[in-house]
PQR file of N, CA, C, O and H, with PARSE charges and radii, in Angstrom:
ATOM      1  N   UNK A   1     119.264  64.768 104.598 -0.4000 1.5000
ATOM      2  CA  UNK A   1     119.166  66.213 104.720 -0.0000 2.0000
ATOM      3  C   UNK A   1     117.701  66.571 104.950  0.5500 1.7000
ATOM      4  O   UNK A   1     116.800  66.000 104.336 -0.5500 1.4000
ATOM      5  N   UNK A   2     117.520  67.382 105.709 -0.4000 1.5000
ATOM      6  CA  UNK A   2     116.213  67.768 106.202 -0.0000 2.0000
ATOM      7  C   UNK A   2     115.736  68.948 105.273  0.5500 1.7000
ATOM      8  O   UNK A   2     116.521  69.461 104.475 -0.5500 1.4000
ATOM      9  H   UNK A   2     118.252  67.847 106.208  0.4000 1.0000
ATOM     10  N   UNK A   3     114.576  69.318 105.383 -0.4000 1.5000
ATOM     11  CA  UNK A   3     113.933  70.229 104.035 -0.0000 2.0000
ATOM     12  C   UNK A   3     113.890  71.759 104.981  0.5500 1.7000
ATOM     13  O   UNK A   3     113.495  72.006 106.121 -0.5500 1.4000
ATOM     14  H   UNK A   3     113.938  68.901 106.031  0.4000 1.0000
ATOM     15  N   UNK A   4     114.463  72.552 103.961 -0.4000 1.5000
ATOM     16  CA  UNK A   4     114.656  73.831 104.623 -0.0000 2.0000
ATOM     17  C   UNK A   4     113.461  74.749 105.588  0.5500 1.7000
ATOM     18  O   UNK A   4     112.406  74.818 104.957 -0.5500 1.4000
ATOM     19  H   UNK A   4     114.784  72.351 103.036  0.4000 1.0000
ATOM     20  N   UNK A   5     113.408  75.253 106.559 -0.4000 1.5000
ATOM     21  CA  UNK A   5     112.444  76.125 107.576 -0.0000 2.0000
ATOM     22  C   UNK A   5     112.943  77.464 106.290  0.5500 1.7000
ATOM     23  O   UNK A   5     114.017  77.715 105.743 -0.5500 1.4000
ATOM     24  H   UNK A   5     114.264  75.197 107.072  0.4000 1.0000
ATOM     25  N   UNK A   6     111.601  78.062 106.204 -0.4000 1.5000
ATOM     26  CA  UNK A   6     111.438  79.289 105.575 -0.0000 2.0000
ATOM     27  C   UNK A   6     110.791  80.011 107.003  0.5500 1.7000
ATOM     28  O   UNK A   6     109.887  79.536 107.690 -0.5500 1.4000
ATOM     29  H   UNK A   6     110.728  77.857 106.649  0.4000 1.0000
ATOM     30  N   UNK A   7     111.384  81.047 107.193 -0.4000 1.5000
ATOM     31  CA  UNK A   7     110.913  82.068 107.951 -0.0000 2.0000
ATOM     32  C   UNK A   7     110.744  83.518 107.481  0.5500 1.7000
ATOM     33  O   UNK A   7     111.736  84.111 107.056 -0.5500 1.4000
ATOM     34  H   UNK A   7     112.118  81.433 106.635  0.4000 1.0000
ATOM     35  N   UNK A   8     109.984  83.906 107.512 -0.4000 1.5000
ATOM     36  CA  UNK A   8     109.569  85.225 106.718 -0.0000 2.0000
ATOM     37  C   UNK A   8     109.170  86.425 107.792  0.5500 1.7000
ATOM     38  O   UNK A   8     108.952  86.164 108.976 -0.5500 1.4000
ATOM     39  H   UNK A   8     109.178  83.425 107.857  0.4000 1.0000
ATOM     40  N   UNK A   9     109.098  87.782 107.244 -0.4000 1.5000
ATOM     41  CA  UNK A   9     108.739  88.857 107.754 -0.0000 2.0000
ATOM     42  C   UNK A   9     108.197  90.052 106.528  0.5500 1.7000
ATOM     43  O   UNK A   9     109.046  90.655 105.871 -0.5500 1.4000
ATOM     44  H   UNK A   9     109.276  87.993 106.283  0.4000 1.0000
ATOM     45  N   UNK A  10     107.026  90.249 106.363 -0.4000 1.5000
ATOM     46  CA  UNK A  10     106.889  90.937 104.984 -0.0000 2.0000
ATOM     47  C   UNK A  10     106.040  92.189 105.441  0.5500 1.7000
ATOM     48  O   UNK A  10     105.495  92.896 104.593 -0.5500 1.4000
ATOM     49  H   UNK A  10     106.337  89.760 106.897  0.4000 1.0000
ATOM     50  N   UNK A  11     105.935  92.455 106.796 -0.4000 1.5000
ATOM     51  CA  UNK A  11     105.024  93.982 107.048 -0.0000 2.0000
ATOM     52  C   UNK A  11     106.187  94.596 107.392  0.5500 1.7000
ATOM     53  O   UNK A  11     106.954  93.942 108.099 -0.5500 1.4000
ATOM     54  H   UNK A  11     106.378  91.881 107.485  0.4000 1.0000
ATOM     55  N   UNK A  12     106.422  95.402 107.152 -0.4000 1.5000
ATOM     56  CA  UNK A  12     107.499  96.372 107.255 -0.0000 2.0000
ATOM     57  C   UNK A  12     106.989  97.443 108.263  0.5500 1.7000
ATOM     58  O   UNK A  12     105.932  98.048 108.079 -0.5500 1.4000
ATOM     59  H   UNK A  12     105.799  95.933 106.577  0.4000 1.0000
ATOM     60  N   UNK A  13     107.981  97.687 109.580 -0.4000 1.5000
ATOM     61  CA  UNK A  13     107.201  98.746 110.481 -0.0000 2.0000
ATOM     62  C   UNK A  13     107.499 100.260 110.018  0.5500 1.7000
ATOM     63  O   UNK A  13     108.486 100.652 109.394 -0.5500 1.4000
ATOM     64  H   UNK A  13     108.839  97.195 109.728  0.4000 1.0000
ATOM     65  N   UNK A  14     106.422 101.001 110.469 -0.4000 1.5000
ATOM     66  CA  UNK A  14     106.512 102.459 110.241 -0.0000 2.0000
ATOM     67  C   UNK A  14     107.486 102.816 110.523  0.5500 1.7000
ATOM     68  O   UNK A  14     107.660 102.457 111.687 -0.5500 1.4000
ATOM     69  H   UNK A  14     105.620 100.683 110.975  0.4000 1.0000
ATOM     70  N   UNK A  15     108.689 103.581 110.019 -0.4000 1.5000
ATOM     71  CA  UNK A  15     109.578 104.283 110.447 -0.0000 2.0000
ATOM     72  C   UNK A  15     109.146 105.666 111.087  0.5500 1.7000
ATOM     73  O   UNK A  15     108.262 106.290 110.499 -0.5500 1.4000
ATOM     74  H   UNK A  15     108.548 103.873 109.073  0.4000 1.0000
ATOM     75  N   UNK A  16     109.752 106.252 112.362 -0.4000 1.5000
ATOM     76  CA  UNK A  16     109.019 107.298 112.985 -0.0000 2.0000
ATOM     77  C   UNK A  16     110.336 108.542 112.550  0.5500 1.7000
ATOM     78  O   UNK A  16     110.385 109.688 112.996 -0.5500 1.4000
ATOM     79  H   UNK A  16     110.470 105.745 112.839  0.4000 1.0000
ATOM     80  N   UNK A  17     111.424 107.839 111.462 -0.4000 1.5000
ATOM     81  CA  UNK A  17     111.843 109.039 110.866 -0.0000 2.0000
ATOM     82  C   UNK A  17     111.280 109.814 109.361  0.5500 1.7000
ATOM     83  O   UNK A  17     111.645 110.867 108.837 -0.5500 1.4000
ATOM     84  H   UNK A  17     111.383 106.908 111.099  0.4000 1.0000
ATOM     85  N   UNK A  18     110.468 109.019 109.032 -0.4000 1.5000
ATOM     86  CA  UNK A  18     110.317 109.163 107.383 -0.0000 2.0000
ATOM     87  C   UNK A  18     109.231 110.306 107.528  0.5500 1.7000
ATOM     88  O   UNK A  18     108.147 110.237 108.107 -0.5500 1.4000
ATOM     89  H   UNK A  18     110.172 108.164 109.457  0.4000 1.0000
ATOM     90  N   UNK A  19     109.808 111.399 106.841 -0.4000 1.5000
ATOM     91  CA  UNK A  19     108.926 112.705 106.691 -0.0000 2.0000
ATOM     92  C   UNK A  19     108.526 112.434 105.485  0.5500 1.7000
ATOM     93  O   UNK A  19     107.360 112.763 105.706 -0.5500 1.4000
ATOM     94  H   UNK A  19     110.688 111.455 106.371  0.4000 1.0000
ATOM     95  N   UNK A  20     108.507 112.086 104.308 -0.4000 1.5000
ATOM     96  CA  UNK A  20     107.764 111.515 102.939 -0.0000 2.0000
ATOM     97  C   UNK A  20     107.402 110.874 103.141  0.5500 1.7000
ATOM     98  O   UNK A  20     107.636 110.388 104.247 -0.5500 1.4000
ATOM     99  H   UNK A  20     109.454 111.819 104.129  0.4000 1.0000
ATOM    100  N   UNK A  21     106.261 110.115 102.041 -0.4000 1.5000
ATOM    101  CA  UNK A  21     106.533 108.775 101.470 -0.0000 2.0000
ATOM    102  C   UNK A  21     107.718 108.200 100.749  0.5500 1.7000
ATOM    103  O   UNK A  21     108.639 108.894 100.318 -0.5500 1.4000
ATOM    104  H   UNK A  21     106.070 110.510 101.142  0.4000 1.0000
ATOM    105  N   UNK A  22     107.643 106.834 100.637 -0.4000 1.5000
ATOM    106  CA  UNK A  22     108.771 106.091  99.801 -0.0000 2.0000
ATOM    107  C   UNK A  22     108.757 106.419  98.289  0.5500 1.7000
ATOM    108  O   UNK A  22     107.726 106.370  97.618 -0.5500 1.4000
ATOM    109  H   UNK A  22     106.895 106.270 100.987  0.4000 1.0000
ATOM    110  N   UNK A  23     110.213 106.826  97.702 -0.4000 1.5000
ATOM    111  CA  UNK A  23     109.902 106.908  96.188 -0.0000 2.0000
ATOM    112  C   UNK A  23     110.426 105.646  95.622  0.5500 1.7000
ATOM    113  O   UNK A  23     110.296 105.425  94.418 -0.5500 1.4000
ATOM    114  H   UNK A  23     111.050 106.866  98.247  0.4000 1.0000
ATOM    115  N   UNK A  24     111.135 104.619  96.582 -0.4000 1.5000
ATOM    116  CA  UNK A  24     111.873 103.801  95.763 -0.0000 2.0000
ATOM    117  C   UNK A  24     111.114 102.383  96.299  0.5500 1.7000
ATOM    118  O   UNK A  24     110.576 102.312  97.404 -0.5500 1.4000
ATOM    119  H   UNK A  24     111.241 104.798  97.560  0.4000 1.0000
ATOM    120  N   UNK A  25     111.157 101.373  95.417 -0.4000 1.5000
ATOM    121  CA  UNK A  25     110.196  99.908  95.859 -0.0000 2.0000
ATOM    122  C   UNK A  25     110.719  99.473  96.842  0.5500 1.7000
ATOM    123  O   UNK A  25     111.791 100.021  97.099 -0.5500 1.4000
ATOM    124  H   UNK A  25     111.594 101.430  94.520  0.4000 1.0000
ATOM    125  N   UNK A  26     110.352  98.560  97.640 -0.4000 1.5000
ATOM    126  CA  UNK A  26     111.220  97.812  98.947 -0.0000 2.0000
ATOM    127  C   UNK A  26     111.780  97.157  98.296  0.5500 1.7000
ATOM    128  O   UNK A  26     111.403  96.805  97.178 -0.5500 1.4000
ATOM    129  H   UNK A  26     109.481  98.115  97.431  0.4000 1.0000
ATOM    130  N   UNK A  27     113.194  96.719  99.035 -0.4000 1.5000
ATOM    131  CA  UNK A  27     114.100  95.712  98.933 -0.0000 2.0000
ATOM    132  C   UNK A  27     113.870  94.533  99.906  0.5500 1.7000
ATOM    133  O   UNK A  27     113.909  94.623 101.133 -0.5500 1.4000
ATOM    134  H   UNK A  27     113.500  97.005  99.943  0.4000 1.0000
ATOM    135  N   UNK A  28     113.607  93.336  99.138 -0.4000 1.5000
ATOM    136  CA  UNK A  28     113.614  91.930  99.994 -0.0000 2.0000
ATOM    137  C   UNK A  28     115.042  91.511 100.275  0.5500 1.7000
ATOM    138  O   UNK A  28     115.819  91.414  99.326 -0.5500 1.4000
ATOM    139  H   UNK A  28     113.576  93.262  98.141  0.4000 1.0000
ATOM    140  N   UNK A  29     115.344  91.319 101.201 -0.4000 1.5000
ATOM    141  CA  UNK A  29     116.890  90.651 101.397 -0.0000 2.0000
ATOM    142  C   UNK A  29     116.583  89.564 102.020  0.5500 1.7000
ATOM    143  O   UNK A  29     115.413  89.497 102.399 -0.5500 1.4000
ATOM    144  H   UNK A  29     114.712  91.398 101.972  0.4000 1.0000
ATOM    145  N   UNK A  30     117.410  88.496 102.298 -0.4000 1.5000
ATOM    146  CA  UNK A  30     117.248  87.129 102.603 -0.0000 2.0000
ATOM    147  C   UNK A  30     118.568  86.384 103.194  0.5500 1.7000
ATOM    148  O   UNK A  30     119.679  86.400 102.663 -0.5500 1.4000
ATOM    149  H   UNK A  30     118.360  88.550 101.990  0.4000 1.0000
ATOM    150  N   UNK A  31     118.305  85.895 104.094 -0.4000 1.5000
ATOM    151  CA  UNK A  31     119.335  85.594 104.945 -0.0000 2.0000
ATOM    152  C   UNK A  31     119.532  83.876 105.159  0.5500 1.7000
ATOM    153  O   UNK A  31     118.635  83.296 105.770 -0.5500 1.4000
ATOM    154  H   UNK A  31     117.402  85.881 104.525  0.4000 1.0000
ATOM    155  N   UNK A  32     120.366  83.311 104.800 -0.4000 1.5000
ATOM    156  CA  UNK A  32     120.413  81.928 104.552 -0.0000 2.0000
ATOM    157  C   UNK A  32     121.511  81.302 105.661  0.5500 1.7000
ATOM    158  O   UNK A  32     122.664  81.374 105.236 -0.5500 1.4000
ATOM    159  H   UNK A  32     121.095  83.783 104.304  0.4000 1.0000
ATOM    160  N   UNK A  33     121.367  80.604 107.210 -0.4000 1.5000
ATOM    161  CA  UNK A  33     121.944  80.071 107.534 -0.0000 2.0000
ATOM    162  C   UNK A  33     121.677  78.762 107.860  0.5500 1.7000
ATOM    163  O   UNK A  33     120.654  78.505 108.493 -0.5500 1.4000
ATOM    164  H   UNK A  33     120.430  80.545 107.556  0.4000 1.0000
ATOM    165  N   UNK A  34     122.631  77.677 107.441 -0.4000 1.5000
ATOM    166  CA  UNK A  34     122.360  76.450 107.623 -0.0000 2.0000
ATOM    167  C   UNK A  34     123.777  75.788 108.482  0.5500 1.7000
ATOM    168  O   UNK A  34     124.680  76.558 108.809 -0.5500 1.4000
ATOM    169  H   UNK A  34     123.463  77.886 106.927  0.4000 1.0000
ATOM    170  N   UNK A  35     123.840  74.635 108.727 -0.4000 1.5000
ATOM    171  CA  UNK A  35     124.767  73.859 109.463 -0.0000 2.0000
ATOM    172  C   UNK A  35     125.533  73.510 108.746  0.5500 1.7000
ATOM    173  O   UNK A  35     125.164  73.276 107.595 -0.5500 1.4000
ATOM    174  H   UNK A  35     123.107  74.009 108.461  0.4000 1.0000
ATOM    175  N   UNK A  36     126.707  73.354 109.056 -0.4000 1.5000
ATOM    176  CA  UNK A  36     127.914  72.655 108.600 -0.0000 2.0000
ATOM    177  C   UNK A  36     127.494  71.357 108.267  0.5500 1.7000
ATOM    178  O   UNK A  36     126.653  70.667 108.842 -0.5500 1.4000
ATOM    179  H   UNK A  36     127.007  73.544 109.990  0.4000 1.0000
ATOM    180  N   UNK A  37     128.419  71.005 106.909 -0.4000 1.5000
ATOM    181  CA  UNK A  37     128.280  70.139 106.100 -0.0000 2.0000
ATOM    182  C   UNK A  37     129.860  69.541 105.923  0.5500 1.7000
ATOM    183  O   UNK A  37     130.789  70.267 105.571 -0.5500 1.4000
ATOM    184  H   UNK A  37     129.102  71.566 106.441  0.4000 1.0000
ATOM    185  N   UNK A  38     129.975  68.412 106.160 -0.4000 1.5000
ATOM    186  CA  UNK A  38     131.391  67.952 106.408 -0.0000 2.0000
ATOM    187  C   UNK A  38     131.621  67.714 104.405  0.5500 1.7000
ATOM    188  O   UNK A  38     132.728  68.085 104.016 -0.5500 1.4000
ATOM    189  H   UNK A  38     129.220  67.822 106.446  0.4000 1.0000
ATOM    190  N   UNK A  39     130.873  67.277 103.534 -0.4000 1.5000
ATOM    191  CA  UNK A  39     131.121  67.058 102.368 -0.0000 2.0000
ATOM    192  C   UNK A  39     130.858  68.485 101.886  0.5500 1.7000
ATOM    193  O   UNK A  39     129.791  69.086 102.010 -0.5500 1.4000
ATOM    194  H   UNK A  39     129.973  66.975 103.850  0.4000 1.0000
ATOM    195  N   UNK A  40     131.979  68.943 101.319 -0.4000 1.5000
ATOM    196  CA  UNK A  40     132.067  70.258 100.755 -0.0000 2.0000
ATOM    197  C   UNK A  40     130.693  70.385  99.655  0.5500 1.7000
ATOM    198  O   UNK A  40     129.880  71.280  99.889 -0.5500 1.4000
ATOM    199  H   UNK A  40     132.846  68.455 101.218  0.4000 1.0000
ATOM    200  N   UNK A  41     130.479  69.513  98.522 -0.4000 1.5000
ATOM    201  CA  UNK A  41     129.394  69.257  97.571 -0.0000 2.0000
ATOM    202  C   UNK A  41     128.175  69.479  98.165  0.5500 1.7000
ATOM    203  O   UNK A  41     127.240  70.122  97.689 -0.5500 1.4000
ATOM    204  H   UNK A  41     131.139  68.786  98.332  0.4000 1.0000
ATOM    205  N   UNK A  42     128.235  68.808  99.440 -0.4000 1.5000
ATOM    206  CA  UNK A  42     126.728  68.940 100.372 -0.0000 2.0000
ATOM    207  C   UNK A  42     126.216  70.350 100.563  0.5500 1.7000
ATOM    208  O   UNK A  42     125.221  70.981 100.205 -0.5500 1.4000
ATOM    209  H   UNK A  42     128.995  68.285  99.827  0.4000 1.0000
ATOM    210  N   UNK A  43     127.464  70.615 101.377 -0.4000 1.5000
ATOM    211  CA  UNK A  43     126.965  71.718 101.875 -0.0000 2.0000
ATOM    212  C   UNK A  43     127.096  73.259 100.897  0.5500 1.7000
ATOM    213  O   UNK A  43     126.526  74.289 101.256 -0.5500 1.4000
ATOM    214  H   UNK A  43     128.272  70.102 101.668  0.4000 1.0000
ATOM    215  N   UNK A  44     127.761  73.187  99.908 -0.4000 1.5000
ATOM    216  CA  UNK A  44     127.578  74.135  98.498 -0.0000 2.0000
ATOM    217  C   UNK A  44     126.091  73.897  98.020  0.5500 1.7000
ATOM    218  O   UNK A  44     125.372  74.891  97.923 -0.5500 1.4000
ATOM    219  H   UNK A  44     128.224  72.350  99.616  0.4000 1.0000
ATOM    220  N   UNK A  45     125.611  72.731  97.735 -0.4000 1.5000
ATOM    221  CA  UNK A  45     123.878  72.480  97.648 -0.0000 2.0000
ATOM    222  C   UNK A  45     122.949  73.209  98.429  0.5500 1.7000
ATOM    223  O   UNK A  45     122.167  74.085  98.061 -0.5500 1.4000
ATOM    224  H   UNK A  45     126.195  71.923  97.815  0.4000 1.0000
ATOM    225  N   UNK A  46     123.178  72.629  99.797 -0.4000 1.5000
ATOM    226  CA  UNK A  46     122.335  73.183 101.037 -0.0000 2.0000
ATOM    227  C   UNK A  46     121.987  74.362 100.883  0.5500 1.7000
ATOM    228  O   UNK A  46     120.826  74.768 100.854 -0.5500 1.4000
ATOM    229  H   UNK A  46     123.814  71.917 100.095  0.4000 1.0000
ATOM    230  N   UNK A  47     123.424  75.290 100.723 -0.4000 1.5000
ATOM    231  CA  UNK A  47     123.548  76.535 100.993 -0.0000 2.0000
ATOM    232  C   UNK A  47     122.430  77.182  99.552  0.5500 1.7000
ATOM    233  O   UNK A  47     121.479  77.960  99.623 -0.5500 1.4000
ATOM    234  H   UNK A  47     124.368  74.960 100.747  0.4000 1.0000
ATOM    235  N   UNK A  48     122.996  76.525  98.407 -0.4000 1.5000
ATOM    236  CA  UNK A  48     122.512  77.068  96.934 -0.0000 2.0000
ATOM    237  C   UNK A  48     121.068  76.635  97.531  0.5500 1.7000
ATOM    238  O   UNK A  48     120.447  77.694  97.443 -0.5500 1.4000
ATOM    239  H   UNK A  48     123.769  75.893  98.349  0.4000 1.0000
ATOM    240  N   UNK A  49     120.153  75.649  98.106 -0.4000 1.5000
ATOM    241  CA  UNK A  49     118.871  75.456  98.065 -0.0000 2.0000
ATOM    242  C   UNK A  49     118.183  76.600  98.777  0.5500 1.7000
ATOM    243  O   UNK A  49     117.073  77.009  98.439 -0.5500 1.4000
ATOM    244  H   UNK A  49     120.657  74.789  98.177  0.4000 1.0000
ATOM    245  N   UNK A  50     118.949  77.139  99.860 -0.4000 1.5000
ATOM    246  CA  UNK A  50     118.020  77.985 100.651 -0.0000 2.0000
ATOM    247  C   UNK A  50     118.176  79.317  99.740  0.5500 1.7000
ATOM    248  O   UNK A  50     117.163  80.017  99.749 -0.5500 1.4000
ATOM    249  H   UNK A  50     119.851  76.806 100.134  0.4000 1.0000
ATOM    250  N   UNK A  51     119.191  79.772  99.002 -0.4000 1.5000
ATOM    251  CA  UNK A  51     119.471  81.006  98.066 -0.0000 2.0000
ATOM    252  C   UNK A  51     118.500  80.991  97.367  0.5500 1.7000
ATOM    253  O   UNK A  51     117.992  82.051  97.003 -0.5500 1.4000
ATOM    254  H   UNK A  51     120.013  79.203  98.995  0.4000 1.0000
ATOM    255  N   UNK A  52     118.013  79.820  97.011 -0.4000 1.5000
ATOM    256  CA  UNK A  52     116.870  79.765  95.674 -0.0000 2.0000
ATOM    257  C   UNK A  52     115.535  79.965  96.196  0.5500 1.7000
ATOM    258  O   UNK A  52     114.589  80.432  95.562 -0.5500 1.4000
ATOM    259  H   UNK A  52     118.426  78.959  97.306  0.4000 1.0000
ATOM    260  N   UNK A  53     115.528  79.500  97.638 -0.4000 1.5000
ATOM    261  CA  UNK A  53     114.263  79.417  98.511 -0.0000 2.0000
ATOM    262  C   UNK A  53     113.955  80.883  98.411  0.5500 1.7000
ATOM    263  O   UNK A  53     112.973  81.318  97.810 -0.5500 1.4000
ATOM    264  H   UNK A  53     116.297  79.120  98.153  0.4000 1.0000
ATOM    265  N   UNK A  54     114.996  81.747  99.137 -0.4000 1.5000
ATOM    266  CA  UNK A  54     114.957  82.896  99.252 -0.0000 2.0000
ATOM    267  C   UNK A  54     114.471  84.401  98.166  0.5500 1.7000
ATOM    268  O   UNK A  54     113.865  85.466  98.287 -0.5500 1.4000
ATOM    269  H   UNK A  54     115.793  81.393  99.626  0.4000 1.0000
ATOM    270  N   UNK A  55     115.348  83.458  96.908 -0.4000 1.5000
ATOM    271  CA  UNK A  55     114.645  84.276  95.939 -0.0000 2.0000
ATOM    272  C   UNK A  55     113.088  84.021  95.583  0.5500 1.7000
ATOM    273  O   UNK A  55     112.198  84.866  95.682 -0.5500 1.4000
ATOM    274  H   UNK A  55     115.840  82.593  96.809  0.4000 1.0000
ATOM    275  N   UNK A  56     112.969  82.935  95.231 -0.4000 1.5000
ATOM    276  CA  UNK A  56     111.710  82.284  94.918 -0.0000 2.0000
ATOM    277  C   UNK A  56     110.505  83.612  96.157  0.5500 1.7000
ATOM    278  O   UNK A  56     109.337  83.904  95.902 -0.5500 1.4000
ATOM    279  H   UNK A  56     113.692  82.249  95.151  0.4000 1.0000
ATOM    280  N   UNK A  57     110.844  83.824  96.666 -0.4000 1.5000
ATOM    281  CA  UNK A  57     109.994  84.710  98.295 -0.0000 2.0000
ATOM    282  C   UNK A  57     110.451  86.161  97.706  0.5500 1.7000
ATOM    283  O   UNK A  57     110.007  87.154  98.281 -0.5500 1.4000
ATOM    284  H   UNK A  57     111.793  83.586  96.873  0.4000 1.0000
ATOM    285  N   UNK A  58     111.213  86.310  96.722 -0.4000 1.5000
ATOM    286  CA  UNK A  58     111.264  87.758  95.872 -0.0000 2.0000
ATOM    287  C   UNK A  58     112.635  88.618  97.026  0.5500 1.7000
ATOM    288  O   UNK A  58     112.620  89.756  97.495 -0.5500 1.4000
ATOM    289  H   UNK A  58     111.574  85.503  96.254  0.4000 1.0000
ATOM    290  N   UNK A  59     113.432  87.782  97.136 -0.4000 1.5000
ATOM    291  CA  UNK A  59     114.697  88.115  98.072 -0.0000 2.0000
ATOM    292  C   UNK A  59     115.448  89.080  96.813  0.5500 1.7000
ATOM    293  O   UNK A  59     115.506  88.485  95.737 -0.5500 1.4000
ATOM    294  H   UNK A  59     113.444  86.857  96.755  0.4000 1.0000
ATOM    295  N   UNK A  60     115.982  90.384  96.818 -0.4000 1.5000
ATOM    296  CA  UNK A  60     117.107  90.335  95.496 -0.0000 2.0000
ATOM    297  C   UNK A  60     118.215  90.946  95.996  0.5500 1.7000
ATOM    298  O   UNK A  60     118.815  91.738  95.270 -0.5500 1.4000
ATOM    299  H   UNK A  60     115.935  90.868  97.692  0.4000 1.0000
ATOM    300  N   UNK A  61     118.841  90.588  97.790 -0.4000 1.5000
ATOM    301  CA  UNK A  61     119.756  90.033  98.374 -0.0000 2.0000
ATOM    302  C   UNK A  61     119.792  89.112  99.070  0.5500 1.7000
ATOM    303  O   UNK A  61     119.010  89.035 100.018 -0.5500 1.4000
ATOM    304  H   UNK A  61     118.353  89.944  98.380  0.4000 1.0000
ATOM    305  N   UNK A  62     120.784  88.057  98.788 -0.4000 1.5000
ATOM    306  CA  UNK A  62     120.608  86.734  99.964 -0.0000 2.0000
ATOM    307  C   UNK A  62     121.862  87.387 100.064  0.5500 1.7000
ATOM    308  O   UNK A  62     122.496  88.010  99.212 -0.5500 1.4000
ATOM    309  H   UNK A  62     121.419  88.119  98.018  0.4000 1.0000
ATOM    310  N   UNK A  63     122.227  87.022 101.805 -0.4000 1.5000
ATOM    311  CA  UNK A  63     123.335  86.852 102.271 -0.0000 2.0000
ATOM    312  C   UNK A  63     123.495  85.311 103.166  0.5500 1.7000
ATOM    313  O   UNK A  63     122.986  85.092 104.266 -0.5500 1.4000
ATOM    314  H   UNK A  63     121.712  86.516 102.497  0.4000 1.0000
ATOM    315  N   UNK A  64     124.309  84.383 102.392 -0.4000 1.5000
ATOM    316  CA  UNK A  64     124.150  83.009 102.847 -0.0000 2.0000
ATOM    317  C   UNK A  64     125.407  82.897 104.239  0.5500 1.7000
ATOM    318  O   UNK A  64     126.514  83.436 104.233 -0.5500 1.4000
ATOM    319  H   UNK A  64     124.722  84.560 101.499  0.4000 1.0000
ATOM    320  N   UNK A  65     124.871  82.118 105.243 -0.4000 1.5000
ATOM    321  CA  UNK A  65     125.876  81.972 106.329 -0.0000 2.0000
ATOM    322  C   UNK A  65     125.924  80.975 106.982  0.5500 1.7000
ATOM    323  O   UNK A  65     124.849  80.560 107.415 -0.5500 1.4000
ATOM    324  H   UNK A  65     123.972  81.680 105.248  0.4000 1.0000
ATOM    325  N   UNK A  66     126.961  80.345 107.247 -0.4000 1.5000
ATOM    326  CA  UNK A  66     126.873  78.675 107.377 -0.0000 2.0000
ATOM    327  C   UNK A  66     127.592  78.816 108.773  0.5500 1.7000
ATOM    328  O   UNK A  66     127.839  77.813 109.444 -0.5500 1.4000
ATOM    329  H   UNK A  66     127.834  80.682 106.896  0.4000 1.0000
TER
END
């Protein structure tokens, strides 16, 4: 098994609708897709490693997709 690619994006662009400022903190979400895994065990791991990757990067949604 190969060691997971982290890809990130953390500047957030100006929205050209927002008449305020923000009152609420940003939300990190995190998106986890990896390859099919013919051993069910494997690929339940895989999937759980990049979830953890994701949080660990302050994700507090992963949506995992295989």
């Amino acid at each position: 098994m190969s060691d997971p690619e982290l890809l990130t994006a953390y500047d957030v662009p100006v929205s050209p609708a927002r008449v305020s400022p923000p009152s609420r903190p940003k939300l990190r979400v995190g998106l986890v897709q990896e390859r099919w895994h013919a051993d069910p065990d494997e690929h339940r791991g895989a999937i759980a490693t990049g979830v953890r990757l994701a949080a660990q990067q302050g994700a507090r949604l992963v949506c995992p997709r295989s």
